[in-house]
C-alpha positions in Angstrom: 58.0 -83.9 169.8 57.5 -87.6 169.1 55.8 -89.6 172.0 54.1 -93.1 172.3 50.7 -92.4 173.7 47.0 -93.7 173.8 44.8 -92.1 171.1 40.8 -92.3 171.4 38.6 -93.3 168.8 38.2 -91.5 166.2 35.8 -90.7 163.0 37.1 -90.0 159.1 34.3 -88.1 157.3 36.1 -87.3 153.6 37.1 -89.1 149.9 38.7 -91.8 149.4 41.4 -92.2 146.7 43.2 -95.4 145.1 46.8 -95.3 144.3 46.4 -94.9 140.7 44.9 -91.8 141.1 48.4 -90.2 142.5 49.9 -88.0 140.7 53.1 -88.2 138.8 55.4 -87.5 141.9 54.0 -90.4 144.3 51.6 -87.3 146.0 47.6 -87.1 145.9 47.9 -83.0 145.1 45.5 -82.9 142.2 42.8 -84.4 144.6 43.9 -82.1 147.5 43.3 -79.1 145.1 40.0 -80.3 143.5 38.9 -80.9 147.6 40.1 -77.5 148.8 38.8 -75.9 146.2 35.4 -77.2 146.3 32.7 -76.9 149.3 34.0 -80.1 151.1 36.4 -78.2 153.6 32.9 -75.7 154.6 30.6 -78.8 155.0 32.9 -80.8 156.9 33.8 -77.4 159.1 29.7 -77.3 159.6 29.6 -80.4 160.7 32.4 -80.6 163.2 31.6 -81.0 166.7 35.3 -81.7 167.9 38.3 -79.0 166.5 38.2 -78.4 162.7 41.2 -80.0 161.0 42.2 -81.2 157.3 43.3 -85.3 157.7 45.1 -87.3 155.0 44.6 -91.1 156.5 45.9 -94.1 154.7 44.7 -97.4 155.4 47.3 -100.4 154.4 47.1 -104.0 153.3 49.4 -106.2 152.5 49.4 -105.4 148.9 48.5 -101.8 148.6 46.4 -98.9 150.9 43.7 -96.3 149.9 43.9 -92.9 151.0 41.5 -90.4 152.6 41.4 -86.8 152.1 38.7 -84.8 155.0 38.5 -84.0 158.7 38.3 -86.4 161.8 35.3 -86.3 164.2 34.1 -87.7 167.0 33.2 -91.5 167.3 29.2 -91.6 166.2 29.0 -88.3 164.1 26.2 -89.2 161.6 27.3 -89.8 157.6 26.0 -86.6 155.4 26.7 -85.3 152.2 28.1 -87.8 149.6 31.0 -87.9 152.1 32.4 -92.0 153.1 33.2 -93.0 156.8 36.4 -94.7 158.1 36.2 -95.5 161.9 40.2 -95.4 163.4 39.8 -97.8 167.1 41.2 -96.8 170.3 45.0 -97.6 170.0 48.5 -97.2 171.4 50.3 -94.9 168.2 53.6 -93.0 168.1 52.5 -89.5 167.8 54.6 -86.8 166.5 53.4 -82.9 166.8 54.6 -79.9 165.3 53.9 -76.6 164.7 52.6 -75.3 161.1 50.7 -73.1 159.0 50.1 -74.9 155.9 48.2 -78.3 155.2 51.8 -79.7 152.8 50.0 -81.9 150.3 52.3 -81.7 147.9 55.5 -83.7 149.0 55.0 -87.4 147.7 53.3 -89.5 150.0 56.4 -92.2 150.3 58.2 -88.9 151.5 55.7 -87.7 153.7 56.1 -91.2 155.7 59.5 -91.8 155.5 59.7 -88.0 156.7 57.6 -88.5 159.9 59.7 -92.4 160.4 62.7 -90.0 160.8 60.9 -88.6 163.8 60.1 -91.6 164.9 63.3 -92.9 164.9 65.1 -90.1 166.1 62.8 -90.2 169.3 64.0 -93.9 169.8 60.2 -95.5 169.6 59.1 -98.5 168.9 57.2 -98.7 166.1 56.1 -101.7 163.8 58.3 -102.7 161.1 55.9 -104.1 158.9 52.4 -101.0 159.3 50.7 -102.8 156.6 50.8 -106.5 158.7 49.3 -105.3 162.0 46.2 -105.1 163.6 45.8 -101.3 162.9 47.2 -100.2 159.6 46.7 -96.9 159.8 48.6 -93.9 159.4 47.0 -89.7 159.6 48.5 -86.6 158.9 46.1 -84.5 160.8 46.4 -80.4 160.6 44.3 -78.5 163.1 43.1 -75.5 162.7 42.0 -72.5 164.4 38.5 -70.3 164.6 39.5 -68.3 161.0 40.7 -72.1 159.8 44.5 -71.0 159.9 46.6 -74.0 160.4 48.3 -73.7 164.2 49.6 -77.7 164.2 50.3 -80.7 162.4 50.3 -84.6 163.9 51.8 -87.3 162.2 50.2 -90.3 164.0 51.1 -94.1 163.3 48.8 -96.8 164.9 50.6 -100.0 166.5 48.7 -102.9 166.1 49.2 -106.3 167.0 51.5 -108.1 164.4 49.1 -110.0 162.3 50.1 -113.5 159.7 53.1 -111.9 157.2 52.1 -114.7 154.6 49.0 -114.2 154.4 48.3 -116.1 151.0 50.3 -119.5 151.8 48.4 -121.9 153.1 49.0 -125.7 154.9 48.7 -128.6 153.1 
């Protein structure tokens, strides 16, 4: 189901990745493997204070976006490990949940989004043409899981910002 509703703050705790570090088919697999396979997805589930869940959260700009592979948390949860911090605000999003059993890493990420726009668009939302020229740029795949870490649902959730300057580099004489 695909909804527009208020979502709280929120914490990223995870690893941040560049877009020349994709793989060959547009998707961040290799990086998803190296963190699944390591001791990331126990520390972040030691740490975790809210429900456990494996995030993917791009960030936009005009020009490109970096994307973060780890677990959200509650708003203050303290740094640790050699783990980076991303703070998501308080927003309106258009929120689409499902259920599943697998974090899917390996589809490319242009067809991971243009996937959940489908939803989107086939609830009849309003969502911002432009992600990368508002106010909240943000886009997570979030997969929550359950007391043995078994994967029970998946949330695509798109933040809508307020539209911001689409020329950002021209300037008045």
């Amino acid at each position: 189901m695909a909804e527009i509703k208020d979502v709280g703050a929120m914490r990223m705790i995870g690893y941040p990745y560049l877009p020349t570090m994709m793989d060959g088919n547009g998707s961040f697999y290799s990086a998803w493997e190296e963190f699944m396979h390591s001791d990331a997805p126990k520390q972040l589930d030691a740490h975790q204070t809210g429900e456990k869940n494996r995030t993917a959260l791009i960030v936009f700009s005009p020009y490109s976006f970096v994307y973060y592979i780890g677990s959200l948390f509650p708003v203050g949860t303290k740094s640790f490990g050699d783990f980076v911090t991303f703070d998501l605000p308080d927003s309106k999003a258009a929120v689409h949940t499902e259920p599943a059993d697998t974090v899917i890493y390996q589809i490319g990420v242009n067809q991971g989004i243009e996937r959940l726009m489908k939803q989107f668009t086939e609830a009849e939302l309003e969502i911002p043409k432009h992600l990368a020229l508002t106010s909240h740029p943000y886009l997570v795949q979030r997969w929550d899981l359950d007391d043995q870490s078994q994967v029970h649902d998946h949330s695509g959730i798109m933040y809508i910002g307020e539209e911001q300057d689409s020329h950002p580099d021209e300037y008045d004489d």
